[in-house]
Wavefront OBJ file of the C-alpha trace (Angstrom):
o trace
v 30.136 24.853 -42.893
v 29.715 25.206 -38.919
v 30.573 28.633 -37.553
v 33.317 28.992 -34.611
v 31.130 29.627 -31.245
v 31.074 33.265 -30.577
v 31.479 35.269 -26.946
v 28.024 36.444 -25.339
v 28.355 40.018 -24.760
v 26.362 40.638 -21.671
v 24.313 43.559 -21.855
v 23.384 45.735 -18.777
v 22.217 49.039 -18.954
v 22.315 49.314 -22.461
v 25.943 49.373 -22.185
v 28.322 46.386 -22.702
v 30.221 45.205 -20.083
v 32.267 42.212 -18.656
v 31.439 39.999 -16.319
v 32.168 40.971 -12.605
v 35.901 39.087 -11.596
v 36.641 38.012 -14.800
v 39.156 38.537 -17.248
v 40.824 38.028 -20.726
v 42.203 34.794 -19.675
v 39.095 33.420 -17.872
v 36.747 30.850 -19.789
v 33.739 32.712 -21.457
v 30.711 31.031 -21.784
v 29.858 30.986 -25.058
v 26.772 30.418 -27.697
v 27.350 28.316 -30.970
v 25.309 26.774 -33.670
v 22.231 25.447 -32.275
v 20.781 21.564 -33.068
v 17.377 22.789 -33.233
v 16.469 26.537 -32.248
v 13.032 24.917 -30.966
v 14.523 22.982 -27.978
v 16.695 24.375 -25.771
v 14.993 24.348 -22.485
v 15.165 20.686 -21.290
v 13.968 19.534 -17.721
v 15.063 16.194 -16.115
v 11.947 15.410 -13.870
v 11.113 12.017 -11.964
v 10.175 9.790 -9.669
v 13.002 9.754 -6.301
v 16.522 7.707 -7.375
v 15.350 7.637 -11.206
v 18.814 9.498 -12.052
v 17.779 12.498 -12.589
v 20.791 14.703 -12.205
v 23.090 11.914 -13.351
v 21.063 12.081 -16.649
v 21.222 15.309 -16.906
v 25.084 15.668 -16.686
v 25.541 12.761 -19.217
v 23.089 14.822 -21.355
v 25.285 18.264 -20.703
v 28.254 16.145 -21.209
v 27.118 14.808 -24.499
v 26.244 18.218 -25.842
v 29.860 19.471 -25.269
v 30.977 16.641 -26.630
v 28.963 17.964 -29.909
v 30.491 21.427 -29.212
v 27.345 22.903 -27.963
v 27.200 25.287 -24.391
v 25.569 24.350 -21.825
v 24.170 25.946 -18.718
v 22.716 22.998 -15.897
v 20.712 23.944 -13.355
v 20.517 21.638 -10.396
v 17.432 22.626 -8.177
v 18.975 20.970 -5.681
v 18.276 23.216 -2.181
v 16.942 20.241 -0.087
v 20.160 17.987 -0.975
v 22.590 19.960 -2.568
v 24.704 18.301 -5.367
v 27.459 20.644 -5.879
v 29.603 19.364 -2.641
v 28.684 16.218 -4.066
v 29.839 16.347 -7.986
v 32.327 19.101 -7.270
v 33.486 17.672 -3.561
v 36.529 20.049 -4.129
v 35.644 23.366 -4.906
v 37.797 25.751 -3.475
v 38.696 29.732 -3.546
v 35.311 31.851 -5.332
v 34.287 28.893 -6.614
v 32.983 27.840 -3.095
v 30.506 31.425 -3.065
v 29.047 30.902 -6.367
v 25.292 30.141 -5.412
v 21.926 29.415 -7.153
v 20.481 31.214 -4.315
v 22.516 34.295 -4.720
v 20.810 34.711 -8.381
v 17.066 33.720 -7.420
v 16.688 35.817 -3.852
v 18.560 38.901 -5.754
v 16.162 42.238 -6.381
v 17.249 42.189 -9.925
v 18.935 39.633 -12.149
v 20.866 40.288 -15.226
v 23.441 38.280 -16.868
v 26.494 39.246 -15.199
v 24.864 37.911 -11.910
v 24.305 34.182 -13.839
v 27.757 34.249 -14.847
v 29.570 34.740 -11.646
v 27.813 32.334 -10.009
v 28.198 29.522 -13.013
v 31.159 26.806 -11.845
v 33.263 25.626 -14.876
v 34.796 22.704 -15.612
v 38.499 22.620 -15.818
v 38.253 20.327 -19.166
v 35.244 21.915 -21.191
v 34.721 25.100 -21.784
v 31.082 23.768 -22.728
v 29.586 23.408 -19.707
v 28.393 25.852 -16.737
v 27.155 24.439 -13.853
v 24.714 26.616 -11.286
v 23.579 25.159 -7.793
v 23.674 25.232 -4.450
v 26.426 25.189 -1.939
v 27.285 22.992 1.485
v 25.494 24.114 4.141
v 22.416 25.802 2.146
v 18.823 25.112 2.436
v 15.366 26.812 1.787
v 15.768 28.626 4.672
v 18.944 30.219 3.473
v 17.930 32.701 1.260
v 14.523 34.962 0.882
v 11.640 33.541 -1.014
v 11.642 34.476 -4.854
v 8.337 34.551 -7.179
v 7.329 32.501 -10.590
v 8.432 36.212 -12.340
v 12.023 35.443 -11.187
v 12.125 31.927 -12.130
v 10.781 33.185 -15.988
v 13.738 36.113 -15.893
v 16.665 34.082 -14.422
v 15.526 30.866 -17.548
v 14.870 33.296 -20.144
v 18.080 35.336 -19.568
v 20.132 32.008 -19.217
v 18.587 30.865 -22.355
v 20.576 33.897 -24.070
v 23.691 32.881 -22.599
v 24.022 29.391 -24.691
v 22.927 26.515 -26.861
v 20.890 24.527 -23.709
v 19.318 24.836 -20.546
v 19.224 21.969 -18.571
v 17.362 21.659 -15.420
v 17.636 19.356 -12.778
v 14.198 19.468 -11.166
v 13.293 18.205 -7.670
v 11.165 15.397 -7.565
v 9.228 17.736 -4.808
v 7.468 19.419 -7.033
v 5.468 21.227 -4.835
v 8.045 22.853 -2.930
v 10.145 24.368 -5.781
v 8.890 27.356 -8.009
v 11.763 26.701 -9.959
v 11.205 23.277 -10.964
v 7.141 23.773 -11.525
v 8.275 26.423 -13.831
v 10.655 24.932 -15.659
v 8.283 21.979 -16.197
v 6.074 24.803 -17.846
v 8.400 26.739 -19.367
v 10.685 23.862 -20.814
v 11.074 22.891 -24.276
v 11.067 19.383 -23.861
v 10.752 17.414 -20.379
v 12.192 14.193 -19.918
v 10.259 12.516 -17.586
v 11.832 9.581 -15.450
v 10.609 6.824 -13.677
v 12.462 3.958 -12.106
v 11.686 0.758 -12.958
v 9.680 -0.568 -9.843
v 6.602 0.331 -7.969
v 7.981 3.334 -6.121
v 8.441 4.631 -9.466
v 5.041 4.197 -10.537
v 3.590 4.870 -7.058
v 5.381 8.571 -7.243
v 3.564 9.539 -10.631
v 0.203 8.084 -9.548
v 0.218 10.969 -6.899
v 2.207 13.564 -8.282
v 1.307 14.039 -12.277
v -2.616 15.098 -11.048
v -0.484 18.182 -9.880
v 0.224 18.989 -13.716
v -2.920 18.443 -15.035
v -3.570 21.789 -16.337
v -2.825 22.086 -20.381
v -0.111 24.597 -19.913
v 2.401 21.305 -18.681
v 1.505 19.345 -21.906
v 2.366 16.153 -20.179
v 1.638 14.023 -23.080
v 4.232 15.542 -24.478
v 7.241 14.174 -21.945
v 9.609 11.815 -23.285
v 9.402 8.892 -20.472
v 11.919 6.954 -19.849
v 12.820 4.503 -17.433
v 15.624 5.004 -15.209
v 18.047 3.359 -14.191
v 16.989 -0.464 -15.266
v 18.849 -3.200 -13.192
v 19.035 -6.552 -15.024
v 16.662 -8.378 -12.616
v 13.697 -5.300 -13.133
v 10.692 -5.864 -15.724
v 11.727 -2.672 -17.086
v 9.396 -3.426 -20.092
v 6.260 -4.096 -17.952
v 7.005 -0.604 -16.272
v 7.583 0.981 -19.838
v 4.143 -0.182 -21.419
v 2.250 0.982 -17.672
v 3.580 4.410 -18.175
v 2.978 4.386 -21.943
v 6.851 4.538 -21.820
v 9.310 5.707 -25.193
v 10.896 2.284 -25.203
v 14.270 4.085 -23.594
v 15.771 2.147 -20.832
v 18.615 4.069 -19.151
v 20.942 1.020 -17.883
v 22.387 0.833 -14.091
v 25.922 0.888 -13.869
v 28.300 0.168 -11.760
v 30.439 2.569 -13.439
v 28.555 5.108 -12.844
v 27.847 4.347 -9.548
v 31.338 4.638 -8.496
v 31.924 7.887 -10.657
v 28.537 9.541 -8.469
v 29.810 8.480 -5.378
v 33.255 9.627 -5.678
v 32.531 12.587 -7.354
v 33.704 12.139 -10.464
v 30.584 11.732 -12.936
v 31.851 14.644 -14.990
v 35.004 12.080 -16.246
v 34.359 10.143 -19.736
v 31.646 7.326 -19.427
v 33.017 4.243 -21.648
v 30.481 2.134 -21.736
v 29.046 2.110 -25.141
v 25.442 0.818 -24.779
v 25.125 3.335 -21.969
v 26.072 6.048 -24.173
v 23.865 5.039 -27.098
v 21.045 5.134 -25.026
v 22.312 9.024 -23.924
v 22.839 9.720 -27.652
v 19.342 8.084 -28.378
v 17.357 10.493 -25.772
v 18.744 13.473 -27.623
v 18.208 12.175 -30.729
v 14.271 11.796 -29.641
v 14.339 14.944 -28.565
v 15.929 16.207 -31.589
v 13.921 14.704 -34.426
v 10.681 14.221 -33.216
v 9.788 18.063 -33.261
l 1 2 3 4 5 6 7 8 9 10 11 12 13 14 15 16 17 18 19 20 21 22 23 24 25 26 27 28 29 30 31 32 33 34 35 36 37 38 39 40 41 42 43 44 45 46 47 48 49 50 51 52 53 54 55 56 57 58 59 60 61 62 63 64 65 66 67 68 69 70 71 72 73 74 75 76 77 78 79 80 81 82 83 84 85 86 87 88 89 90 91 92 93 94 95 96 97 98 99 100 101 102 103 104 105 106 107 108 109 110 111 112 113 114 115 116 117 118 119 120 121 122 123 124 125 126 127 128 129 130 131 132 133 134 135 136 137 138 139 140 141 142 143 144 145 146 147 148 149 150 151 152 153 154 155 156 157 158 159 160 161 162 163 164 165 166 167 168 169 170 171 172 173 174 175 176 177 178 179 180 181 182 183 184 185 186 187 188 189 190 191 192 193 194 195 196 197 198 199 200 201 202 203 204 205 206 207 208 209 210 211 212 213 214 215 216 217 218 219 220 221 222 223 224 225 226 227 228 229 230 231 232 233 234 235 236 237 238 239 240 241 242 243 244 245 246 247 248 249 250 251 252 253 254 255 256 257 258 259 260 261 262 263 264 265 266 267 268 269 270 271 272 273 274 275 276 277 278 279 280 281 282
């Protein structure tokens, strides 16, 4: 029989305390029953327009769906995506930054959890990224020994981690990191040359052991019906996963709404699939 999810208590200075502007009636982020205690770091890396952070709120959203917390992480500070999935953010919600938590001297949970956006309909899901206006330039460089702190301390927080790296992976500490540091990566490519042309020059840059590339789950994403999606698959050496394009989607992303229910059902069996993978294969 499945447990009832229980509250985090955060922990700071060996004393318990609440979160900072929260209260009683606020949504707590909690931690439930985990799937499999050896995966619960996953990064969403790939080539440019391969769907990366689409993917990885259909994967956040199928979690909660399963009742499992989830904490996404959009490294995101060259295009933000929080004006762009939550175009209507308003009061605190609108100061809650990414950058507040990696450029701060210390970081403790309290400091994750004020600066998590949740959704109105699922108390499963925490979002953390950056705001309008932000860029690199915004906030004061932070080290590899933050990245490891802020992912290790989320990690405590719930079920999942999911990251949603930038495919310039030389300009983000946080996404080589997580790449390191994650569980499982799912690696994307679209289903074209620029796909293909994007991992010929940038998977030398994790050649050492400690990425265990041979390890990614690679799937191509997203597959229009005119692409030779399997030609692309067997190049790559490819999982056989083919995320479709849809139009759906499409419209949800550019309107801002790809947190609402996806109904396509061949588009969520190949969501429930990558999990799955991920799930069983260990």
């Amino acid at each position: 029989m499945k447990k009832s999810p229980k509250t985090i208590k955060v922990r700071q200075n060996k004393k318990l305390i609440k979160p900072r502007g929260t209260s009683d009636k606020d949504k707590k982020i909690t931690k439930g029953n985990e799937f499999n205690k050896d995966i619960q770091i996953i990064a969403v890396w790939g080539s440019p327009s391969s769907g990366k952070t689409i993917l990885s709120i259909q994967l956040a959203k199928y979690l909660a769906k399963e009742k499992k917390n989830v904490m996404l992480i959009h490294d995101d500070v060259f295009c933000p995506v929080l004006p762009i999935t939550f175009p209507s953010l308003t009061g605190n919600d609108n100061e809650k930054s990414l950058g507040k938590i990696l450029s701060s001297p210390t970081i403790d949970q309290s400091l994750i959890l004020n600066n998590a956006i949740t959704l109105k309909h699922s108390d499963y899901i925490a979002v953390l990224g950056h705001q309008k206006g932000e860029n690199p330039l915004t906030y004061s460089e932070y080290s590899k020994e933050t990245v490891l702190d802020f992912l290790l301390l989320t990690k405590h927080l719930v079920d999942y981690v999911i990251i949603d790296c930038t495919s310039i992976t030389t300009e983000s500490i946080l996404t080589i990191t997580a790449l390191e540091m994650a569980d499982k990566v799912i690696r994307l490519s679209t289903a074209d040359f620029k796909g293909l042309s994007y991992l010929k020059s940038f998977l030398p840059l994790l050649i050492d052991p400690k990425f265990n590339t041979e390890n990614h789950l690679r799937v191509i994403s997203p597959v229009k019906p005119f692409q030779d999606s399997h030609s692309v698959n067997d190049i790559i050496r490819g999982s056989s996963i083919f995320v479709p394009y849809l139009e759906e989607i499409g419209k949800q992303d550019i309107e801002g709404r790809l947190y609402e229910i996806t109904n396509n059902k061949e588009y969520n069996r190949v969501i429930k699939q990558i999990f799955e993978v991920i799930h069983y294969e260990q």
